[in-house]
N, C-alpha and C positions, 0 to 999 in steps of 0.2 A: 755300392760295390759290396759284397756279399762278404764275409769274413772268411781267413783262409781258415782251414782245418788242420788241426792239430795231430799229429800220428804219436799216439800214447803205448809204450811199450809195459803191456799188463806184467804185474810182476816184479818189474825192473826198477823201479824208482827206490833211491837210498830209503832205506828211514831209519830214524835217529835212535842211537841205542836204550836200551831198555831202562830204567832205574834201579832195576832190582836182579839180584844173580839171578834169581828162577826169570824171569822175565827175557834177562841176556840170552839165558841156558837155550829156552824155548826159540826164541830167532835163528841161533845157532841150530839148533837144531836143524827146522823147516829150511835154514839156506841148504843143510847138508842133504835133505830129504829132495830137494829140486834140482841139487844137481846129481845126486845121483837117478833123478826121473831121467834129466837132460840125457846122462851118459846110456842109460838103460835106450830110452826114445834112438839114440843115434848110433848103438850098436858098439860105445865105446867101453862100456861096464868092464868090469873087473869080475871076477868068476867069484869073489869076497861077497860083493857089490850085488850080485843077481842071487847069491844063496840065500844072505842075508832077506831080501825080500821073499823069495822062495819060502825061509822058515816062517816069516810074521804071518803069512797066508793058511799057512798048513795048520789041519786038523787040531796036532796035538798040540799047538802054540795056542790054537783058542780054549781048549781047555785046559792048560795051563796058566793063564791070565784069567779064567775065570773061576780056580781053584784056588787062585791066591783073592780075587774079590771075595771068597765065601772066607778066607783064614780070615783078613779085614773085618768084614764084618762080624764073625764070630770072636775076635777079639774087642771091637767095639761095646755087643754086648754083655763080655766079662767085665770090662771096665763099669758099664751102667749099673751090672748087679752087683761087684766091690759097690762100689759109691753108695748105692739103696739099703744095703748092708749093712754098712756105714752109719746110716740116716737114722735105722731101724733102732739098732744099738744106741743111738743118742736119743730118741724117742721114748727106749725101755726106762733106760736112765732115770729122763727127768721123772718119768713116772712112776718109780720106784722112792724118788725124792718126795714128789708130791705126795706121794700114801705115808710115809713116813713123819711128814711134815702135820697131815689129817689125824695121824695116830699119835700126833704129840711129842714125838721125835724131833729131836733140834736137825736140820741137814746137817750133812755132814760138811767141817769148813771148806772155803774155796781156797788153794796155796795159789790158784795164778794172781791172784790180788796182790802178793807179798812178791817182792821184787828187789 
């Protein structure tokens, strides 16, 4: 006898909350993004509801979102150059120690040792 078949409703199945806020956030989310697919799909939407998706589509919302990835990344790379900066400055340093040290100069003392 052949096995019965199962009717799996895509979608619909619980699942278990997330571990993590961003995690929960994101479920939340996608449940609110399906139903309001649901209500848009059956002509129940909310005139909020239909703008709302109206704006994320239009023109000026993708460059918008993509004026803020270039602020991102142009702040990213101020942080990289502070930090290199940074590095540089410790680099002149030691090497201003070491020629000093060449030249028979005592370094100069270290006070993080004393505590």
């Amino acid at each position: 006898m052949p096995a019965r078949k199962r009717k799996v409703k895509l979608g619909k199945t619980p699942r278990r909350p997330a571990t993590t806020p961003e995690g929960r956030e994101h479920q939340l989310v996608s449940q609110a993004v399906d139903l309001a697919e649901q209500q848009i799909r059956s002509g129940t939407a909310s005139s909020q509801v239909i703008t709302h998706f109206l704006k994320l589509g239009s023109t000026r919302e993708r460059l918008e979102q993509e004026r803020l990835e270039h602020e991102n990344e142009l702040t990213r790379v101020k942080i990289d150059a502070l930090e290199s900066q940074k590095r540089v400055e410790e680099l002149y340093m030691e090497a201003l120690t070491a020629m000093r040290s060449y030249a028979g100069e005592l370094p100069p003392p270290d006070f993080d040792d004393e505590a």
